[in-house]
ZAMARGU-4260 file (C-alpha; in steps of 0.2 Angstrom, whole numbers, plus 5000, padded with zeros to 4 digits):
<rodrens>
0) 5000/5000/5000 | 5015/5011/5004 | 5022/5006/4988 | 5006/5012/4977 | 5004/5028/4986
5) 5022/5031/4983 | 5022/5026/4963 | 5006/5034/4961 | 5014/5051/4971 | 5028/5049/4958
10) 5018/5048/4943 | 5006/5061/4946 | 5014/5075/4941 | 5022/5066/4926 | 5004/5062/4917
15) 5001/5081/4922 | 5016/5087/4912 | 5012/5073/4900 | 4993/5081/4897 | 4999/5099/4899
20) 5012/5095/4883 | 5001/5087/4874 | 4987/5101/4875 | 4999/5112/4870 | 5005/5103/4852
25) 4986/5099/4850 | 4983/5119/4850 | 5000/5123/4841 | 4994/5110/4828 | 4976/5118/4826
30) 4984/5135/4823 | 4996/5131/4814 | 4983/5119/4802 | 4972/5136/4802 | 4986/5149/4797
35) 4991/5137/4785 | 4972/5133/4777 | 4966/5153/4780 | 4979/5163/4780 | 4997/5154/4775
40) 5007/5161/4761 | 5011/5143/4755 | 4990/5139/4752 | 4989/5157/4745 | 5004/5154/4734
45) 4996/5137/4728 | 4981/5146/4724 | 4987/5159/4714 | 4999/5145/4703 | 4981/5137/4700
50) 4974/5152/4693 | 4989/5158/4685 | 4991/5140/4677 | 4972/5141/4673 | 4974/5157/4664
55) 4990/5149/4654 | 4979/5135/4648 | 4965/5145/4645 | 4977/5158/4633 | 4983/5144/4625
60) 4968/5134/4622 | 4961/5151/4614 | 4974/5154/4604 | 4975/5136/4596 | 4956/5132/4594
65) 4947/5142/4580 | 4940/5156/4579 | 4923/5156/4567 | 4908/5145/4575 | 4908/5134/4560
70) 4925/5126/4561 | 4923/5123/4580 | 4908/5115/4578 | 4916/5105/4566 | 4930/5102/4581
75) 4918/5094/4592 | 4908/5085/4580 | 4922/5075/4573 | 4937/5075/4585 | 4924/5064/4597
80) 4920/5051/4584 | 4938/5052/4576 | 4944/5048/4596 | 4931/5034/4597 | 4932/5025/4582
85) 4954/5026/4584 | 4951/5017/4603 | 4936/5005/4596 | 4950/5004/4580 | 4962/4999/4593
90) 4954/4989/4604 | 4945/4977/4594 | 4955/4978/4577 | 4972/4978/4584 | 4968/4963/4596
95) 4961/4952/4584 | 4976/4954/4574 | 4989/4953/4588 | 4981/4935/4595 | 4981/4930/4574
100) 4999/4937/4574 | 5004/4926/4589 | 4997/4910/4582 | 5005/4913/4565 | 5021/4916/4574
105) 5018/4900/4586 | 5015/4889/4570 | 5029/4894/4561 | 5040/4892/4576 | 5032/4873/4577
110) 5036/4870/4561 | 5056/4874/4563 | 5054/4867/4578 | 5049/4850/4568 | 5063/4854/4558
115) 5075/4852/4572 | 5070/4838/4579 | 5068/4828/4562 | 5087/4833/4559 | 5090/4827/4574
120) 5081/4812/4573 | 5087/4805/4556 | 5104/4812/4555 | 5116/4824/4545 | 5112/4813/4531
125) 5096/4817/4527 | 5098/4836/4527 | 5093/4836/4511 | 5077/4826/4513 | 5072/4839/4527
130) 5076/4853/4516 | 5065/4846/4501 | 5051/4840/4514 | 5051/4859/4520 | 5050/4867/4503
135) 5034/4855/4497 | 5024/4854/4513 | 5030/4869/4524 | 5031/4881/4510 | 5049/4886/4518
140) 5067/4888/4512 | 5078/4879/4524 | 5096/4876/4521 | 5108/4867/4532 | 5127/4878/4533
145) 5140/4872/4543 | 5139/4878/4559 | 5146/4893/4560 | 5141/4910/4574 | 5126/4916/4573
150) 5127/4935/4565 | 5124/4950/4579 | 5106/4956/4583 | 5101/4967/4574 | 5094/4983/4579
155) 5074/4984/4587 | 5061/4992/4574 | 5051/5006/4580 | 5036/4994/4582 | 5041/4976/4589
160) 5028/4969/4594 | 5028/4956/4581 | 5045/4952/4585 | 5044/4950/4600 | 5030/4937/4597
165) 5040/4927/4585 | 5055/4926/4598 | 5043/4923/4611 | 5035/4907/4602 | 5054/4902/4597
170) 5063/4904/4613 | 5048/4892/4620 | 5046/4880/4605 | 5067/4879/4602 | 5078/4876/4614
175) 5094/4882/4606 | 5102/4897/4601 | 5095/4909/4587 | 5094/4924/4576 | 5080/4932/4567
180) 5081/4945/4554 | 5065/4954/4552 | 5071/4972/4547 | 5067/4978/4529 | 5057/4980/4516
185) 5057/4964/4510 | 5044/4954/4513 | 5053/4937/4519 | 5059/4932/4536 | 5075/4924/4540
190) 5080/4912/4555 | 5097/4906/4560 | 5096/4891/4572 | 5113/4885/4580 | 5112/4866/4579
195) 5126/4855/4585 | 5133/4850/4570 | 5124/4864/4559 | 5118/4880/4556 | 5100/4878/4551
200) 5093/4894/4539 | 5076/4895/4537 | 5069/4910/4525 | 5049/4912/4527 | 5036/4923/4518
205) 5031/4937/4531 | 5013/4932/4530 | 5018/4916/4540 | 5022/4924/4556 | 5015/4941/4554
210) 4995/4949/4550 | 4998/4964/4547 | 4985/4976/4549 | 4992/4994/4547 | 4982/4996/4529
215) 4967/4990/4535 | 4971/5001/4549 | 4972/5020/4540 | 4959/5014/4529 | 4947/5015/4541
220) 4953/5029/4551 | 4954/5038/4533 | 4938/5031/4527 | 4927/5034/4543 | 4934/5052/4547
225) 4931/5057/4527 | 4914/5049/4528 | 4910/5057/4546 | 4918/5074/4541 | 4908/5075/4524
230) 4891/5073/4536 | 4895/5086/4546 | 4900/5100/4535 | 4883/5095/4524 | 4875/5095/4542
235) 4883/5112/4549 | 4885/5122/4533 | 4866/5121/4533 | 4865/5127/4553 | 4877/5141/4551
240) 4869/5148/4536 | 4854/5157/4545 | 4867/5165/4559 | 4874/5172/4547 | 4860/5177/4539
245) 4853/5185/4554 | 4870/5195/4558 | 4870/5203/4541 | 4854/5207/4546 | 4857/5215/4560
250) 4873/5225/4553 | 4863/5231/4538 | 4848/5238/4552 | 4863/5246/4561 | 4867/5254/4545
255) 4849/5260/4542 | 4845/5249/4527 | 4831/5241/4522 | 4831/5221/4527 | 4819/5208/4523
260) 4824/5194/4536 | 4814/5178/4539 | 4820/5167/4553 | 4827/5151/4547 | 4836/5137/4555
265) 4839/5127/4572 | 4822/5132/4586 | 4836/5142/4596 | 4844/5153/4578 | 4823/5155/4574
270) 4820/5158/4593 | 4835/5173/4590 | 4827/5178/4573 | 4811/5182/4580 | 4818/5193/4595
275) 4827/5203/4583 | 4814/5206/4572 | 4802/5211/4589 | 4815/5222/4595 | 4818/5230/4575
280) 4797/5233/4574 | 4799/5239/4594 | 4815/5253/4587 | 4806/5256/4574 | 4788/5261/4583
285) 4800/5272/4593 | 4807/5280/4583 | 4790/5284/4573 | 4782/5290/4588 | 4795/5303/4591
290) 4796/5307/4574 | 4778/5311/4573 | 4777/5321/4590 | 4793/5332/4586 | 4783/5334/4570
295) 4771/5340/4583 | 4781/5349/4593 | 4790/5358/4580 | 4774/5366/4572 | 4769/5374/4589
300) 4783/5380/4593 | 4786/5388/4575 | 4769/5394/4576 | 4772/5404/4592 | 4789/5408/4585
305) 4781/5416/4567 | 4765/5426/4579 | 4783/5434/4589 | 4788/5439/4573 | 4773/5447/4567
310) 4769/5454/4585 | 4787/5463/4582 | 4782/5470/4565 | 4771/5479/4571 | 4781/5487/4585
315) 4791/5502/4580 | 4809/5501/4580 | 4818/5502/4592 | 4835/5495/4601 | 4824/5482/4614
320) 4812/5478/4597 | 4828/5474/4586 | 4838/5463/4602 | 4820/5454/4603 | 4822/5449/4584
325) 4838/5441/4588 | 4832/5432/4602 | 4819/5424/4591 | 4832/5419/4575 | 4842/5413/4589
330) 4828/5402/4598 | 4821/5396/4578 | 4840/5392/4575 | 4843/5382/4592 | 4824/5374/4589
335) 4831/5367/4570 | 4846/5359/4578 | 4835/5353/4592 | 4826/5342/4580 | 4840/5338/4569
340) 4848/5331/4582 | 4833/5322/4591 | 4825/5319/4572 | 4842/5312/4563 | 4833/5310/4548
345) 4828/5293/4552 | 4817/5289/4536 | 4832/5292/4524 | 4837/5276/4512 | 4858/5275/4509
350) 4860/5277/4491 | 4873/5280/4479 | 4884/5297/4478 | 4898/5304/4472 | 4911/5309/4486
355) 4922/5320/4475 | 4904/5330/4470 | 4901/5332/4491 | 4918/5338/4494 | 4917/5348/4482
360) 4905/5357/4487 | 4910/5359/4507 | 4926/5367/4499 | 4916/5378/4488 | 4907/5383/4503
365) 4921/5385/4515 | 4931/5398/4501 | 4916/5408/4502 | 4917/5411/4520 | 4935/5417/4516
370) 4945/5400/4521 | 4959/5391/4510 | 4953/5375/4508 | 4959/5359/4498 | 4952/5343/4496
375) 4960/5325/4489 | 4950/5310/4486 | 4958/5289/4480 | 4951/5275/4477 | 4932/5275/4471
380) 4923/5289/4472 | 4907/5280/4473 | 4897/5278/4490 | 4882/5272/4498 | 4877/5284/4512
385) 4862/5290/4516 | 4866/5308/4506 | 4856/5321/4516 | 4865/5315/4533 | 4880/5309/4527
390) 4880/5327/4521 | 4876/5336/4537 | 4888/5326/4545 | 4904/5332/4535 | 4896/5350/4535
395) 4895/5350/4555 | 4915/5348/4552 | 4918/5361/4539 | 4908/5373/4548 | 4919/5369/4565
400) 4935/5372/4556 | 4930/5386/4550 | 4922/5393/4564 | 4940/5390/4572 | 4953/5389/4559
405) 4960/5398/4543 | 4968/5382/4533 | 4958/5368/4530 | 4960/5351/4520 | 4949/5340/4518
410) 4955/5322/4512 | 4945/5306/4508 | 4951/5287/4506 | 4940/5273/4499 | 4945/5256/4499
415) 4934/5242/4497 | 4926/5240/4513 | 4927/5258/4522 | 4927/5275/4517 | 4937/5286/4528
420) 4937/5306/4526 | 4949/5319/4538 | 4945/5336/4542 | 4960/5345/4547 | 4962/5363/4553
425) 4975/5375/4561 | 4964/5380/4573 | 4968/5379/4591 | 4962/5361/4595 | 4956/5353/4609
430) 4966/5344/4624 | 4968/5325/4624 | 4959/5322/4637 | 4943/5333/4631 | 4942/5325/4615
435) 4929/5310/4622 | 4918/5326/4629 | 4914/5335/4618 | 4904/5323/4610 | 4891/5323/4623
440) 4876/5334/4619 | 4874/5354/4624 | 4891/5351/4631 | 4902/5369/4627 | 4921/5371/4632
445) 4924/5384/4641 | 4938/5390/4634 | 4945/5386/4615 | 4934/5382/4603 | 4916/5371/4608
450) 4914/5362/4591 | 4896/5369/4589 | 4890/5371/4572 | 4871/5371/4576 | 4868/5391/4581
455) 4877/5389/4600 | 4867/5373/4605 | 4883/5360/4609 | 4876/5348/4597 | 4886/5350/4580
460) 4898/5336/4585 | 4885/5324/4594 | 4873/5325/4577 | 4887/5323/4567 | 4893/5306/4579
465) 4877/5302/4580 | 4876/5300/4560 | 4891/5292/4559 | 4886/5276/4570 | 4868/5275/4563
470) 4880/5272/4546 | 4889/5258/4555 | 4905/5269/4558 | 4910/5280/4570 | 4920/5300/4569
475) 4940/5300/4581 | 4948/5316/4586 | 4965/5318/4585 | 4979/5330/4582 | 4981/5338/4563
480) 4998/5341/4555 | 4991/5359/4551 | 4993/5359/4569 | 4976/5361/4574 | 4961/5346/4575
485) 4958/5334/4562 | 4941/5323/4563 | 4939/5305/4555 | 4925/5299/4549 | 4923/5281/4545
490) 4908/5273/4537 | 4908/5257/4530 | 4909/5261/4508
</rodrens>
């Protein structure tokens, strides 16, 4: 009992400074397992290698796939059935021919096996009988030569698998030494067998041991991904066709042109056909509606404009009577460029006109407000625009480098797709980082010039953008050579 109590006396404060230890490693283990989950570097460092490799594979797998819809459909039509009919190719074909192959191999190895024990049974003097027994009934050229060393292997082919079925069936069917020579283009075999008092040469048809089945092979890879593939560019051609048919639809209402779409195609292409052809009748009920009421609106307010006119007629003259005339021209001028810019002459059909003619003209027009102004056209000068817009448009820019500068050129480049015209000036220009603002609408710049063309409004640059885009192109800003603004303008020809 003394004994106990003293052990147990002993022990006690061991197993507490055993349990204290091992609470301790059980809460440096959890926080260390949480910094490492939550917030360790080495976890945040793996996950940002996942996603940097993700992005990697992502980059490179779009710049290998193609780009158009139809050759990646094509992609995942055929490479699925190309990769199935290779493994059912593989797995079926190729193991039929490998267990034929290994039988052939077995009997031929038989058959010189028989060989070697006939020798052996009747005696070097009845090589000959062997040999002429081998020719008749084997179908094989054997030859007995004196026994001399076997020649060195030779090297492996690229594809040994029928080698190593002969040598297989060989080693177990003939105990002795050998050598086979199946490297070539011939299509014979030969095998050296190390007798004891001979060398036994035995020359065999390839057939005998080998059935091959490359050509049978590539003919139905070649044959099955022609047939597929011809399917499936019949098949997609035929779904593609009525996407594409629907974006030129689209491209040619975002150019203002007159489209007659019916949907066509797959349930999902129709299903897309119909909602463009609800939202084109919805854009184009809109743009009616405002049509008709600025129609509205612009006869009221022009008929309370004209009774202000005739109310001043009456009036004597006077200085207040003549500063009220110009407040009425300068609210009719800001009421026209108002409705040009809300209106944007929405019912107009593009149409054919001559670009050298229009230039023409704006340099005509500049010269008479006393501006030098030259103009240069190449390529054709034939475009479809629609030609009252088209024509506001340039004129919004004339009339800005005019307003602003004393030289002006004015050059135009038509190509086969796009027809780009500059409008450069050595006026003062605007600062880079304006450029963007001022096309918004009734914005002015405060200091420089305010590219307004439409009677102190803030809308010349916004109608003439505005145009622009509804022809499918867009007007840039940029500094001019003459040193002051040049304005692109880029509409598809």
């Amino acid at each position: 009992m003394t004994l106990w109590s003293a052990s147990s006396n002993a022990i006690t404060p061991a197993l507490k400074v055993a349990r204290a230890g091992a609470r301790d490693a059980a809460v440096f283990i959890a926080s260390a397992t949480k910094a490492f989950l939550f917030d360790g570097s080495p976890l945040r460092q793996l996950r940002k290698g996942a996603r940097t490799a993700n992005r990697g594979l992502s980059s490179v797998l779009s710049a290998v796939m193609p780009k158009g819809l139809y050759v990646r459909a094509l992609v995942i039509v055929i490479a699925p059935m190309v990769l199935l009919q290779s493994i059912l190719a593989y797995v079926f074909m190729e193991r039929h021919w490998q267990t034929v192959t290994e039988r052939l191999s077995a009997a031929l190895s038989q058959d010189i096996a028989a060989l070697v024990d006939l020798e052996e049974a009747l005696g070097a003097g009845k090589q000959e009988v062997i040999e002429h027994i081998a020719a008749e009934r084997l179908n094989l050229d054997v030859e007995f030569m004196p026994p001399t060393p076997l020649p060195p292997p030779a090297p492996k082919p690229f594809f040994q698998f029928f080698d190593e079925a002969l040598a297989k069936e060989i080693r177990r069917h003939i105990h002795r030494p050998y050598w086979v020579d199946t490297i070539g283009r011939s299509n014979l075999i030969e095998i050296r067998v190390q007798l004891e008092d001979a060398t036994l040469r035995v020359v065999a048809h390839r057939s005998q041991a080998y059935a091959s089945n490359s050509g049978i092979f590539l003919a139905w890879m070649a044959g099955s991904s022609l047939f597929l593939l011809t399917i499936a560019v019949l098949f997609l051609r035929n779904q593609i066709r009525p996407i594409l048919r629907l974006a030129d639809a689209a491209e040619s209402f975002g150019k203002g042109r007159d489209i007659e779409f019916r949907p066509r195609g797959a349930r999902e292409v129709r299903k897309a056909g119909h909602a463009f052809i609800e939202m084109k009748r919805r854009l184009e009920r809109m743009i009616d509606q405002r049509t008709t009421m600025l129609a509205g609106v612009s006869h009221d307010l022009r008929t309370v404009l004209t009774r202000f006119r005739l109310s001043l007629e009456l009036l004597e003259e006077a200085p207040e009577i003549d500063e009220m005339h110009a407040d009425v021209n300068e609210m009719s001028r800001m009421l026209e460029g108002y409705l040009a810019f809300a209106r944007g002459d929405a019912g107009e059909q593009p149409e054919a006109i001559d670009v050298r003619a229009l230039l023409d003209a704006l340099k005509t027009d500049a010269e008479r407000l006393g501006h030098k102004t030259e103009f240069s056209i190449t390529g054709d000068p034939v475009a479809v625009v629609r030609p009252r817009s088209f024509k506001r448009c340039l004129t919004n820019l004339v009339l800005n480098a005019v307003r602003y500068a004393e030289r002006i050129e004015i050059d135009a480049v038509h190509d086969a797709r796009v027809l780009t015209i500059t409008v450069d000036d050595d006026g003062p220009g605007i600062p880079l980082d304006r450029r963007e603002d001022v096309f918004k609408p009734f914005l002015r710049l405060e200091k420089g010039r305010t590219l307004d063309s439409s009677g102190g409004t803030g809308l010349g640059l916004t109608i003439a953008r505005d145009i622009a885009r509804a022809h499918g192109g867009d007007i840039t800003l940029s500094a001019s050579p003459l040193g002051g603004l040049r304005a692109t303008v880029r509409v598809p020809g």
